[in-house]
C-alpha positions in Angstrom: -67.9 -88.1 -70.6 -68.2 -87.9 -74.4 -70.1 -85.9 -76.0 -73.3 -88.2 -78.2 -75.6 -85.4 -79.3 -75.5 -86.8 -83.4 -74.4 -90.7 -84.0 -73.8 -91.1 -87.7 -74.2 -95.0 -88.7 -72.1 -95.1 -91.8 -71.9 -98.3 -94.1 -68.3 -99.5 -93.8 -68.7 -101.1 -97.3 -69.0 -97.9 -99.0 -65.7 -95.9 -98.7 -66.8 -92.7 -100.1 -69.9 -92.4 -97.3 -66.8 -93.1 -95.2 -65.6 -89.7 -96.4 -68.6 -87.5 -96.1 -69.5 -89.2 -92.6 -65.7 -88.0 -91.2 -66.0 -84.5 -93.1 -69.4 -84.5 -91.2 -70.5 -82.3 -87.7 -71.4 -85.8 -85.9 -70.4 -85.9 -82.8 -69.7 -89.7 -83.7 -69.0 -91.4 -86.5 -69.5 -95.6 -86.3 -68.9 -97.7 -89.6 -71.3 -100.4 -89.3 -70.2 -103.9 -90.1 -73.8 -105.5 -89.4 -77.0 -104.7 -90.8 -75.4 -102.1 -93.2 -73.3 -104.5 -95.1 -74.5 -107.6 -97.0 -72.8 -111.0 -96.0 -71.0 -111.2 -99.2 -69.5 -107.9 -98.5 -68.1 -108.4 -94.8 -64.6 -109.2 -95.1 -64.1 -106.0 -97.4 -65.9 -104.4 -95.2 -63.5 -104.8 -92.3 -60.9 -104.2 -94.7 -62.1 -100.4 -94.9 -62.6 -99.9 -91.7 -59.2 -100.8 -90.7 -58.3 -98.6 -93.4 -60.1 -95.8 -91.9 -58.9 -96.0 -88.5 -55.5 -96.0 -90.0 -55.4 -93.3 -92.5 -58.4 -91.2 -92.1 -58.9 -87.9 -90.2 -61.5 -88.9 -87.8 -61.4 -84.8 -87.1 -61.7 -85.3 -83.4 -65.0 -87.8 -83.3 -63.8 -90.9 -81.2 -63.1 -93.5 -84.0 -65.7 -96.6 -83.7 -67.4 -99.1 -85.6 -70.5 -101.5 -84.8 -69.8 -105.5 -85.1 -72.0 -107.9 -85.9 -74.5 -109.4 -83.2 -72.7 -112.9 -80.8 -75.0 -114.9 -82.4 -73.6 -114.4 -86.1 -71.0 -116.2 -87.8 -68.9 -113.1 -88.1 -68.6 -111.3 -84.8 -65.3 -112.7 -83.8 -63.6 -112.0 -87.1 -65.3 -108.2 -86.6 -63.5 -107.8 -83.4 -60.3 -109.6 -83.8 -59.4 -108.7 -87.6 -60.3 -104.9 -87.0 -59.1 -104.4 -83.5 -55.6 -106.0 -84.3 -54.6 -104.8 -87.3 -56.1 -101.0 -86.4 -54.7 -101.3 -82.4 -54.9 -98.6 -80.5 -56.7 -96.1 -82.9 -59.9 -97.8 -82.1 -61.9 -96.2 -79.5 -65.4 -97.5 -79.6 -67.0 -101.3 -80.1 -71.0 -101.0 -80.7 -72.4 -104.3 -79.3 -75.7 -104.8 -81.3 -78.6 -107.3 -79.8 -77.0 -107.3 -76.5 -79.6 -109.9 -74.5 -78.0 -110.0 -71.5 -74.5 -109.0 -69.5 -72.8 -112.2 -70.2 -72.8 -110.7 -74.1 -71.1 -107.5 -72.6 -68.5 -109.8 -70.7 -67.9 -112.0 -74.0 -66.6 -108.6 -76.0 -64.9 -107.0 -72.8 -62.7 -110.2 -72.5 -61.9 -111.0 -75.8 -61.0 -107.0 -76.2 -59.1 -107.5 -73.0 -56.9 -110.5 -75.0 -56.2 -108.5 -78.1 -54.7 -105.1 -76.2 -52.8 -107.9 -74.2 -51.1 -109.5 -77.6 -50.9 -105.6 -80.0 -50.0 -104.1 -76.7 -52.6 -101.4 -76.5 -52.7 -99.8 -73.1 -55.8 -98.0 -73.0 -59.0 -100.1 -72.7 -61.5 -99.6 -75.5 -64.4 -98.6 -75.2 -68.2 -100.5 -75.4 -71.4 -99.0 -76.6 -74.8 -101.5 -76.1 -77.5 -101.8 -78.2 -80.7 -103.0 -76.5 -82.8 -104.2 -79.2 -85.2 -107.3 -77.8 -87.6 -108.0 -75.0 -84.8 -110.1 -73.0 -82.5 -106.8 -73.6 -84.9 -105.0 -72.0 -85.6 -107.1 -69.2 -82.2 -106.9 -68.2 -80.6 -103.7 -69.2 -80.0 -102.7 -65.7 -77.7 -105.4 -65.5 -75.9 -104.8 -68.9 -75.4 -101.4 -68.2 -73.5 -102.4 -65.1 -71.7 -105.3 -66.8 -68.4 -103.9 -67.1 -66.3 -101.0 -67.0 -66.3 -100.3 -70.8 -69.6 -99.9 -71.1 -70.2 -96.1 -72.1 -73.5 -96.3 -73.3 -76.6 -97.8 -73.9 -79.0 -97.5 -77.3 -82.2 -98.1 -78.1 -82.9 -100.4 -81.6 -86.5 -99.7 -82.2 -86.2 -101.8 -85.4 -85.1 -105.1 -84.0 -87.1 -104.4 -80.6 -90.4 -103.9 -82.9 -89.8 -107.5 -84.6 -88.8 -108.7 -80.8 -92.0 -107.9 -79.0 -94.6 -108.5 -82.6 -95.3 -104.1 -82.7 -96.4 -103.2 -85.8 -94.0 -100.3 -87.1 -94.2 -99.1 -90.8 -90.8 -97.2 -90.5 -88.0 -97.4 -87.8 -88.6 -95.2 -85.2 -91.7 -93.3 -87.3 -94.7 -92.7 -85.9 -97.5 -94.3 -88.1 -101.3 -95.3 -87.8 -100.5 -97.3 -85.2 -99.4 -94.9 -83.0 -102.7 -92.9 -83.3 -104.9 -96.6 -82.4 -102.7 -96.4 -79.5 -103.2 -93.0 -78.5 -99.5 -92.2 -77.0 -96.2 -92.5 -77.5 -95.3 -96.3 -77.8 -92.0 -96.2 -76.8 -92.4 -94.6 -73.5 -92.1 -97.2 -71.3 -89.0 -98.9 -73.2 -86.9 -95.8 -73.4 -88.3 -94.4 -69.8 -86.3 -98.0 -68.2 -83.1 -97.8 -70.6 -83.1 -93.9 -69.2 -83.1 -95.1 -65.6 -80.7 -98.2 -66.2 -78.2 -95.8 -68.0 -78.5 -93.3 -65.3 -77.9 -95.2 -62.7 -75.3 -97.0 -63.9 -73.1 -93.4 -64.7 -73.6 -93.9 -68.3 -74.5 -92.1 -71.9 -78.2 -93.1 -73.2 -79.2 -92.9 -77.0 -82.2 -93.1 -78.6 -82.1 -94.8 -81.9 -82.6 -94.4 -85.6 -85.5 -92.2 -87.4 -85.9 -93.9 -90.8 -87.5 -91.4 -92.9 -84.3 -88.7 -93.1 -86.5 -86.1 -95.5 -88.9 -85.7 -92.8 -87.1 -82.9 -90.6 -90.2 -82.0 -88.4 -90.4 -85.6 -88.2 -86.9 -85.9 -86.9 -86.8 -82.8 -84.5 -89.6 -84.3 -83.0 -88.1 -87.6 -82.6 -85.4 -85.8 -81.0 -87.1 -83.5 -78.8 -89.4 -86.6 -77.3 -86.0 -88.0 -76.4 -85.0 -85.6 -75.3 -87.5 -84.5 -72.9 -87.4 -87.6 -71.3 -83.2 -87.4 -70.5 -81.6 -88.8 -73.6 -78.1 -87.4 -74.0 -78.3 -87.8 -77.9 -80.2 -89.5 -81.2 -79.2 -92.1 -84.1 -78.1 -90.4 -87.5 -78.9 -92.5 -90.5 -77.8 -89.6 -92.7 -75.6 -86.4 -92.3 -79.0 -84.0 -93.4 -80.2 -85.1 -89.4 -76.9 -84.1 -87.6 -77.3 -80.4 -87.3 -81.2 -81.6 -86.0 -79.7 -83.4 -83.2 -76.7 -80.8 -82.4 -79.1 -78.4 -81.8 -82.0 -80.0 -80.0 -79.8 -82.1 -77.6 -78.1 -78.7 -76.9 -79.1 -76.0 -73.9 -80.9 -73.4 -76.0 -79.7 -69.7 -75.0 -82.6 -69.3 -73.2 -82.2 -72.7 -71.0 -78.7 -71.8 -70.2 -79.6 -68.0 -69.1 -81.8 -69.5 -66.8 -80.0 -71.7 -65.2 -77.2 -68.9 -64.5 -80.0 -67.2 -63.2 -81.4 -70.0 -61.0 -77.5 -70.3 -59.8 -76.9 -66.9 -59.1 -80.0 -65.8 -57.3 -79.8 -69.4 -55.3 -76.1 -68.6 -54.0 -77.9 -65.2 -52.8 -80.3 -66.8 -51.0 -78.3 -69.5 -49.1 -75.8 -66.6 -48.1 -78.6 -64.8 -46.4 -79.8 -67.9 -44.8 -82.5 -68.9 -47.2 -83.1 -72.5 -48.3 -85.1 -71.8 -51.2 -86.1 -68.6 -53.5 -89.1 -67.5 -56.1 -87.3 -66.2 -59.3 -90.2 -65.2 -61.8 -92.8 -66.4 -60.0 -91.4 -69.7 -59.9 -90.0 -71.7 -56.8 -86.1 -72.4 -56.6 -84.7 -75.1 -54.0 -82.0 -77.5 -53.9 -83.7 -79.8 -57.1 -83.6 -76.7 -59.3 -79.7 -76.0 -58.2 -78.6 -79.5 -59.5 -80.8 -79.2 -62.6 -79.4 -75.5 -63.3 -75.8 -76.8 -62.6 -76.2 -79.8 -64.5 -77.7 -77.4 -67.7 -74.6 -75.4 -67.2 -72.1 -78.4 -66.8 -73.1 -80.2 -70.4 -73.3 -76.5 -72.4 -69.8 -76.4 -70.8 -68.4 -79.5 -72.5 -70.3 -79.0 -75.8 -67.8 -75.5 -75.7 -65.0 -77.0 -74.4 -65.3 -79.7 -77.7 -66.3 -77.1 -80.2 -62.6 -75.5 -79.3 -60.8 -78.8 -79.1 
């Protein structure tokens, strides 16, 4: 599984935020052909990303981009211009406004028909955006709708103007969260948790709009976090290390977990089915949780040396 601890969006109309999003620490790099781009600026906005896949470094970071939503005019011209004049160098498709799993099977076949004519052998990749109330309805379904699917995101934005909340910023907390007493988002990113879960999947929270707020963002992130999300939008390279390191096992979380490990094998091997470490109760549930801690600081190490 990749790792999606820092997503950079970067405008693929501007080559030289092309640059520093490459030369960046993301974990991914997407060039965004939708909302980024103006109309009038989508056709050389493909251009660059072709460009990009082509003759940039991507330094590792699995090379994607983000198309424009089915219901635009330019969609198809995103997927078939980019995809068969970059081939098999493209990794990732972001699906934005992805309503239900008939959108998912729309990009997985026409993907399917361009590897068939450039010849590209390895099946590329879908990330989904759920950003409405009929996204969200179904998202259990979209995460299941095809094998390509990687992940799933969350598009505060777009899901705010969906369902008529009140948001001042993207994915900022504002006076409204205070009238409401909680977080708002609870519930949405709580069910796109489960559905990625279940489904075997990456789950994403999405974009924190006000980038000089770095409290702001860290507590973004750990909310996510906390609730199971492998990683956090980027809408500039000053939130990256932010998201590295809270969507990272601390030290102290992955000293535990050794410990939990180590004294559980102890106890099974004397016949025990669970243990108190610290004053606190270890059984099975802590194992997984402990192994699971372990597994992901494993990959983040494996990637850092890749």
């Amino acid at each position: 599984m990749r790792i999606e601890r820092s997503e950079l969006a970067v405008p693929a109309s501007n080559p030289r935020m092309i640059d520093k999003g490459l030369a960046s620490d993301a974990d991914v790099v997407f060039l965004d052909l939708e909302d980024a781009v103006a109309p009038s600026q989508k056709a050389q906005a493909r251009a660059n990303a072709i460009a990009a896949f082509r003759d940039q470094d991507w330094r590792g970071k699995p090379r994607a981009y983000r198309i424009n939503a089915l219901d635009s005019p330019f969609c198809y011209r995103d997927l078939v211009e980019v995809v068969e004049a970059a081939g098999d160098r493209v990794e990732l498709v972001i699906v934005p406004k992805v309503n239900r799993p008939e959108d998912v099977h729309v990009v997985a076949t026409l993907l399917g028909q361009i590897e068939q004519h450039v010849g590209i052998s390895r099946p590329i990749g879908i990330e989904v955006q759920i950003e409405t109330a009929e996204g969200l309805i179904d998202c259990e379904r979209i995460a299941n709708a095809n094998s390509r699917v990687e992940a799933i995101i969350f598009g505060p934005g777009d899901f705010a103007a969906s369902v008529g909340m009140p948001v001042a910023e993207i994915g900022v907390p504002d006076e409204w969260d205070a009238v409401y007493g909680g977080h708002r988002w609870q519930y949405v990113m709580s069910k796109m948790l489960v559905a990625g879960r279940a489904a075997g999947i990456r789950v994403v929270d999405g974009p924190f709009a006000n980038f000089r707020d770095d409290d702001g963002f860290r507590r973004s992130c750990r909310i996510a976090r906390a609730l199971g999300y492998d990683g956090k939008w980027c809408i500039h390279p000053a939130q990256i290390a932010i998201a590295n390191d809270v969507f990272s096992p601390s030290a102290a979380e992955l000293a535990w977990a050794r410990k939990v490990i180590d004294a559980y094998a102890t106890a099974t091997a004397q016949g025990q089915g669970a243990v108190a470490i610290d004053g606190k109760m270890i059984d099975a549930a802590s194992i997984r949780l402990a192994e699971r801690t372990v597994e992901i600081a494993a990959r983040f190490e494996s990637a850092q040396t890749q």
